[in-house]
N, C-alpha and C positions, 0 to 999 in steps of 0.2 A: 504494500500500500504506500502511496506516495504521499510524502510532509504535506502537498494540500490535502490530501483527502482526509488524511488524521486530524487536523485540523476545521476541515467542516465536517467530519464526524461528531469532535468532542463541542463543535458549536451547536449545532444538530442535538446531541445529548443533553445540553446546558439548556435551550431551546425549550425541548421537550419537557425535559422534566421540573424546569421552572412553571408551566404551567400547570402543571398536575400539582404541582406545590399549592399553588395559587388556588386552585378550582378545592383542594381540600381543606385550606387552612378559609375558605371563604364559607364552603359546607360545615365543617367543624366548627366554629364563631357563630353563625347562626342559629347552629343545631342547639349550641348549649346558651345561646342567648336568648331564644324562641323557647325551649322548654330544659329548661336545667336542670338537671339531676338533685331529685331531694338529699337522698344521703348514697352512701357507697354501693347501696344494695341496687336503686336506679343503675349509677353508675357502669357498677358491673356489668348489670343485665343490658346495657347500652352496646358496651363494650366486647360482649360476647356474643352480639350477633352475627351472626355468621358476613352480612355485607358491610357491617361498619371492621371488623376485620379486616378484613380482607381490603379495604378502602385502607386502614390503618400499614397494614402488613407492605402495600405499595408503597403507602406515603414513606415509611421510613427508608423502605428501599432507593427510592429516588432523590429522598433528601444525601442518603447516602452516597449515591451515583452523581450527586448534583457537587456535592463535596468532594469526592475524589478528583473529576475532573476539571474544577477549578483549581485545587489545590496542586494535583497533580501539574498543570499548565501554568503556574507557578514557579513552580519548584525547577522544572524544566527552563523559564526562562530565566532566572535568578540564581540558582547554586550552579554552578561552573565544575564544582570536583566531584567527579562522577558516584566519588566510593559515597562522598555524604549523599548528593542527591539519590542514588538509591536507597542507602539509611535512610532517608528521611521519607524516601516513598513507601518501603517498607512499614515504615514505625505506623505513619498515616495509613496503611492499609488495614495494619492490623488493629489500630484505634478503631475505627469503622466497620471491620467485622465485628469485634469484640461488641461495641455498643448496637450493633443491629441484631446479634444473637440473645443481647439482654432485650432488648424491646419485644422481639420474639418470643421470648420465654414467658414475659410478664402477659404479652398478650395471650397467649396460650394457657397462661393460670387460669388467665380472665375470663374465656373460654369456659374452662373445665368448671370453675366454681360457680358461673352462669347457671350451669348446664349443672349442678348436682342442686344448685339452690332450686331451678326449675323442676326438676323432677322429684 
């Protein structure tokens, strides 16, 4: 792949998932502006539906995606010594896994405990 295309790739990427940012943090603000969770047990049961999920489960990901590739194009244009800028791509990668497998897990509690309160 050639230096332009990677570059309207990761613009393309930043693009995209800027708006799907936008479209759930407008959804999200609404949702709990328009009817707000009484207490935890709302909340949960908010949170464990299967389409706010799954609506969640994206958002994080793209925030994620939307973070590497700025950062990443960054880092590329500013750190010059190869051995840091991979240090540093790395460290940032592994930041970003690590915190999107927590939000995963949380939201899958959230899920589960929906889902035992329900039944």
């Amino acid at each position: 792949m050639t230096r332009a295309a990677q570059g309207l790739r990761a613009w393309l990427l930043q693009r995209f998932t800027a708006l799907y940012l936008a479209a759930f943090l407008v959804y999200a603000v609404a949702r709990l502006l328009l009817t707000p969770p009484a207490g935890h047990g709302q909340w949960l049961a908010w949170m464990g539906q299967p389409l706010t999920g799954v609506a969640t489960t994206l958002f994080v990901a793209a925030l994620a995606l939307h973070a590497w590739v700025g950062i990443r194009d960054v880092l590329i244009d500013y750190v010059h010594a190869v051995w840091l800028r991979l240090s540093l791509m790395a460290a940032v990668a592994l930041l970003l896994l690590g915190s999107g497998l927590w939000v995963m897990r949380a939201l899958l509690l959230a899920a589960l405990r929906a889902a035992q309160v329900g039944a």
